[in-house]
C-alpha positions as CSV (number, residue, x, y, z in Angstrom):
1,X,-12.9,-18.1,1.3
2,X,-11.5,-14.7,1.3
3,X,-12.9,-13.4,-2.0
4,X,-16.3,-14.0,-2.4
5,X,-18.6,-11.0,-1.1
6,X,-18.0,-7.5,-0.6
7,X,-15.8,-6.5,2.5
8,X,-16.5,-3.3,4.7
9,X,-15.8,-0.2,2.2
10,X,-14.5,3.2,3.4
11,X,-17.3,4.3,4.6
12,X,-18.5,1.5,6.8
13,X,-14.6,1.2,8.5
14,X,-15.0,4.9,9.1
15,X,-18.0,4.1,11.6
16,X,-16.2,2.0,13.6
17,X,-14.4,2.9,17.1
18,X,-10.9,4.6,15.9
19,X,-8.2,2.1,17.0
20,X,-6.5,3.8,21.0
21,X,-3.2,2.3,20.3
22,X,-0.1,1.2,17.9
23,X,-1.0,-2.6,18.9
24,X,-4.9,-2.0,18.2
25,X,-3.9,0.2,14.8
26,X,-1.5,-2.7,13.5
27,X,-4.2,-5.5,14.1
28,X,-6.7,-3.5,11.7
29,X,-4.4,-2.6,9.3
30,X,-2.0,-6.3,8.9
31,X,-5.7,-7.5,6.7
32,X,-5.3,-4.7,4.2
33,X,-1.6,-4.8,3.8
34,X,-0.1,-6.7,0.4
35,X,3.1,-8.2,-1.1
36,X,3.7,-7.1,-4.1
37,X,5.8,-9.2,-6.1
38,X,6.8,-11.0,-10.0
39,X,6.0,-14.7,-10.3
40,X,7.1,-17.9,-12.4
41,X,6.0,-21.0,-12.5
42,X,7.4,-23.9,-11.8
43,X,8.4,-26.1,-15.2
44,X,7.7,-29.2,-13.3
45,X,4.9,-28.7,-11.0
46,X,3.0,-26.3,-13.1
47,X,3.1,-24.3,-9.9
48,X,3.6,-20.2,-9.6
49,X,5.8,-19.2,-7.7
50,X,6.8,-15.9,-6.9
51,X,10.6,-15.3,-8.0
52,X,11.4,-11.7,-6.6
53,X,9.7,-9.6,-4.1
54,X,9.0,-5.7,-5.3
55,X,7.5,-3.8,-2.4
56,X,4.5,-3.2,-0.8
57,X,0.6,-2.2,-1.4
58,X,-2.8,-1.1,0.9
59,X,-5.9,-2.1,-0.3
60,X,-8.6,0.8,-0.9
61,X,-12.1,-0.7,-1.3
62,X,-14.3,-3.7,-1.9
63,X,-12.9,-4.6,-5.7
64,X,-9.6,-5.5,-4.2
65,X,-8.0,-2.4,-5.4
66,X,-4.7,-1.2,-3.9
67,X,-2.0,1.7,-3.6
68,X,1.5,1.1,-4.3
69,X,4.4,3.2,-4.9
70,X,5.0,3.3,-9.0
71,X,8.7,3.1,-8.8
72,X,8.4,-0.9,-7.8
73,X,7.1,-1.7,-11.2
74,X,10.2,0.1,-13.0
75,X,11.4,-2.7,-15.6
76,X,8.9,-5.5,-14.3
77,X,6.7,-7.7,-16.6
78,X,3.0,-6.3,-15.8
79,X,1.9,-9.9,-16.6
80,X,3.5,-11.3,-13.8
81,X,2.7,-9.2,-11.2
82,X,1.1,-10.8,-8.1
83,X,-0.1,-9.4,-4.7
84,X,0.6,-11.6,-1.4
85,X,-2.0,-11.4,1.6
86,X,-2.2,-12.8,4.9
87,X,-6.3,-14.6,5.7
88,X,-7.6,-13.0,8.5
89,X,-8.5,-13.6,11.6
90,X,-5.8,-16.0,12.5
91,X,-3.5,-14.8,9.9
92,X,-1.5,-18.5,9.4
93,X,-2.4,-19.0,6.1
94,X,-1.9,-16.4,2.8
95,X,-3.0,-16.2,-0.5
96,X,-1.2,-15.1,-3.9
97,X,-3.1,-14.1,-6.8
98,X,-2.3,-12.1,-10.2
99,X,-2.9,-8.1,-10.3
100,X,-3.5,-5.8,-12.8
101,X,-1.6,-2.3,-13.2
102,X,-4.5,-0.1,-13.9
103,X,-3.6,3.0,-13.6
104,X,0.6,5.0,-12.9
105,X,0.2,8.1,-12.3
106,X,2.5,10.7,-14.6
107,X,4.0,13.1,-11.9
108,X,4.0,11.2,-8.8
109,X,5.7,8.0,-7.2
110,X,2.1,6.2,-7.5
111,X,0.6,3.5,-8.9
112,X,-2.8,1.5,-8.5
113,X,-3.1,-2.3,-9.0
114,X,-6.4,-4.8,-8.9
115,X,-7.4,-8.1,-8.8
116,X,-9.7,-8.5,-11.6
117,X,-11.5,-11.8,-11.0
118,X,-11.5,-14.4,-8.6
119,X,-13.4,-18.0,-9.2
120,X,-14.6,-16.4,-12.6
121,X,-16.4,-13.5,-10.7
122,X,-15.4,-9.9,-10.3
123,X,-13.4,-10.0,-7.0
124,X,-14.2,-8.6,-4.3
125,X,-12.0,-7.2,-0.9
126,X,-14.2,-9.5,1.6
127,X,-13.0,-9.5,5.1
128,X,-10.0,-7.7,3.9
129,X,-9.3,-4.2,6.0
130,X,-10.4,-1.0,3.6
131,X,-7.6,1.3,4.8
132,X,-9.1,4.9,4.9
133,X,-7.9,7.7,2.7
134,X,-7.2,11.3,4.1
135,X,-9.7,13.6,3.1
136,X,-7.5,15.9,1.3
137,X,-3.6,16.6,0.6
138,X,-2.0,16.5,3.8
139,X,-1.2,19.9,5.2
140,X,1.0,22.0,7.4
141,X,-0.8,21.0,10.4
142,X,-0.1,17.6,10.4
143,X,3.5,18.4,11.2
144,X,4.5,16.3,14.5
145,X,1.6,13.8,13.9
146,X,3.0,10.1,14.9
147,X,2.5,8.0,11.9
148,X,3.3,4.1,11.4
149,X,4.6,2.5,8.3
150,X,3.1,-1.2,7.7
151,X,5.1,-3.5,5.1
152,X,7.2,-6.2,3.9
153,X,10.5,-4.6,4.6
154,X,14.6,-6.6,3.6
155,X,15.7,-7.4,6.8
156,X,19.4,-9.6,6.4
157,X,19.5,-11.5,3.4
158,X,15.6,-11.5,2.4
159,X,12.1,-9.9,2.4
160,X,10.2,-10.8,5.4
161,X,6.7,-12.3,4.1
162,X,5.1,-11.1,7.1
163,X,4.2,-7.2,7.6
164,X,6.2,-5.3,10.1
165,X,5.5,-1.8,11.9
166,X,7.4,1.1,11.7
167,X,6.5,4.1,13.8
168,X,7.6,7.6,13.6
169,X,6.3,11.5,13.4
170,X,5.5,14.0,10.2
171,X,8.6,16.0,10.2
172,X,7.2,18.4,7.2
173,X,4.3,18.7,4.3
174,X,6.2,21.6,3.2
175,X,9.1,20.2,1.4
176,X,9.1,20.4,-2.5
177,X,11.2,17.7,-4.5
178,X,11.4,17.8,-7.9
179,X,8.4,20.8,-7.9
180,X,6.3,18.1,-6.3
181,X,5.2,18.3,-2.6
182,X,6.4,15.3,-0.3
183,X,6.2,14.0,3.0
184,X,9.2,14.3,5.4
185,X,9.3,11.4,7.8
186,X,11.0,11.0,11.1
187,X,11.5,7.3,10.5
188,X,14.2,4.9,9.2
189,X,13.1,2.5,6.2
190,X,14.4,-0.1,4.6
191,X,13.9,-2.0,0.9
192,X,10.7,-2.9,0.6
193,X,8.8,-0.7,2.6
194,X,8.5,0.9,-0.7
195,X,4.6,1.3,-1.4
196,X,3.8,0.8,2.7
197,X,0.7,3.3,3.6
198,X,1.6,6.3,6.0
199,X,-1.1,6.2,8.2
200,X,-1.8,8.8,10.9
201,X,-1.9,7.2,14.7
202,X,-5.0,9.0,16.0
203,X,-7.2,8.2,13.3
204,X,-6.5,5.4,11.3
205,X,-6.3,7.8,7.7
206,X,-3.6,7.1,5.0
207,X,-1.7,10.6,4.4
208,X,0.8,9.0,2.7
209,X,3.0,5.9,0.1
210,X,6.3,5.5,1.1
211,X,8.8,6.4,-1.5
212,X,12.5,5.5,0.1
213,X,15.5,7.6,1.2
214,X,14.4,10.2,-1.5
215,X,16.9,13.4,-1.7
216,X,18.4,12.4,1.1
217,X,20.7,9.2,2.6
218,X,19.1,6.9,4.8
219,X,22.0,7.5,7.4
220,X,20.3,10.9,8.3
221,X,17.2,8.9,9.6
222,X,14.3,10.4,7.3
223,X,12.1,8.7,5.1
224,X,10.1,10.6,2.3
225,X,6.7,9.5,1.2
226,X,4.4,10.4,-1.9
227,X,0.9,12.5,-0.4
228,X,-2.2,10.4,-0.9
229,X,-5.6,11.6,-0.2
230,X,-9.3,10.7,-1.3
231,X,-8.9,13.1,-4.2
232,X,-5.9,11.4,-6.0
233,X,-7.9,8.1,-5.6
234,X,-11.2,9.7,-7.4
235,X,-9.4,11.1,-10.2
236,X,-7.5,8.2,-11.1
237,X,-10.7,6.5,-11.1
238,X,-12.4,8.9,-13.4
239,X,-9.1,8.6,-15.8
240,X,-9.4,5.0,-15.7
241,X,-12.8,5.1,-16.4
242,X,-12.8,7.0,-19.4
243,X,-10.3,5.4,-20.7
244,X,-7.4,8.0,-20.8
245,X,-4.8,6.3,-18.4
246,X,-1.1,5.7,-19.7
C-alpha cells in the first residue's frame, strides 16, 4: 500500500547520491510524477472514472502535496479533480485518488493540489519520489543548463497515461512576460506537459512548471515555464495556513 507512512521528504532525497545520467534522473523522478485529471462515475457500476485528462503535477513532500501549472484548472469542477500515479518499484499498477486545490497563486501560472486523506488517515507521500525544489528563483547563471521535462504529454489522438521525458537546455531566466519573469526553454512540448517539473540534469532540483508555447508558437521550438523555487513553496504554505488563500 502506497499511502500509509511517511515517504523520504526533501531533505532526506537531498542526501542521496545525485542521479549521473538522463536514464538514472527519469527512474527517480517517474514515482513523483502525477496525472492530473476530472473524473465521473460510472451510473452503472458506481465506478469513477476519469473523463478528461488536464495536465500534469510533481509531488513536493510527505503529505502528498504537489505542483501543477494553475492554467489546467481553468473552468474545471474542483470536486472532481483527481491525481493519477504509477506504484513504484515495478510501476505496472497505478492509483487514482481525489485532490484538493489548496492554494492558486494570483500572479503566476501555479497552483498546489493535496490528497487529504487516504483510508480515513491524513495521507501521506510513502514511497513516492519528493522532487527537490531549487533553493531560490532561478537565475542568470543557469542559462545553458540541460534540463528534462517529465509528463503525460497528447501524443496522436490521446494522453499517454504513462510519463514521458523531454530533454532540453535553459535558453534564458531573463525574459519578462506580462512583468513576470519566465523561463525560456530550448525544448518542444506538447498538450499536457502542462504542469511537468523543469528539473536541472546535474542535480536533480526543480527550477521550473511548464507553462506551454507562451508568447511565442510552438513551431519556433521553445517552451516557456513558470520559476519555482523553495521560497514560492513556503509562502504559499504560510498563506494557506493562515487562512488568506483565494
Amino acid at each position: 500500500m502506497i499511502l500509509t507512512g511517511c515517504g523520504e521528504d526533501a531533505e532526506q532525497s537531498r542526501k542521496r547520491e545525485v542521479p549521473r545520467n538522463y536514464s538514472d534522473l527519469f527512474r527517480e523522478i517517474r514515482s513523483g510524477i502525477v496525472h492530473v485529471g476530472m473524473t465521473s462515475i460510472d451510473s452503472e457500476s458506481g465506478k469513477i472514472a476519469v473523463e478528461r485528462w488536464l495536465g500534469t503535477g510533481f509531488l513536493v513532500d510527505s503529505n502528498c502535496t504537489f505542483i501543477t501549472a494553475k492554467h489546467i484548472l481553468h473552468n474545471i469542477d474542483r470536486e472532481r479533480i483527481a491525481v493519477r500515479f504509477e506504484i513504484p518499484p515495478d510501476f505496472l499498477l497505478a492509483r487514482t485518488l481525489k485532490v484538493n486545490v489548496i492554494y492558486e497563486d494570483a500572479e503566476q501560472d501555479l497552483a498546489i493540489l493535496r490528497i487529504l486523506k487516504f483510508g480515513g488517515s491524513p495521507a501521506k507521500s510513502g514511497k513516492l519520489h519528493v522532487l527537490p525544489l531549487y533553493s531560490a528563483s532561478p537565475k542568470r547563471s543557469l542559462i545553458g543548463e540541460a534540463v528534462l521535462i517529465v509528463g503525460h504529454p497528447v501524443l496522436g489522438r490521446g494522453n499517454v497515461d504513462k510519463p514521458v521525458m523531454r530533454t532540453g537546455i535553459v535558453s534564458s531566466t531573463e525574459i519578462k512576460w506580462n512583468s513576470r519573469p519566465m523561463l525560456l526553454l530550448d525544448l518542444h512540448g506538447v498538450p499536457g506537459f502542462s504542469g511537468s517539473p523543469v528539473t536541472l540534469a546535474r542535480s536533480g532540483d526543480v527550477v521550473g512548471v511548464v507553462y506551454g508555447p507562451g508568447p511565442t508558437e510552438r513551431a519556433f521550438g521553445f517552451e516557456w515555464a513558470t520559476p519555482v523555487s523553495k521560497d514560492f513553496y513556503r509562502r504559499a504554505l504560510t498563506v494557506i495556513r493562515t487562512g488568506n488563500g483565494e
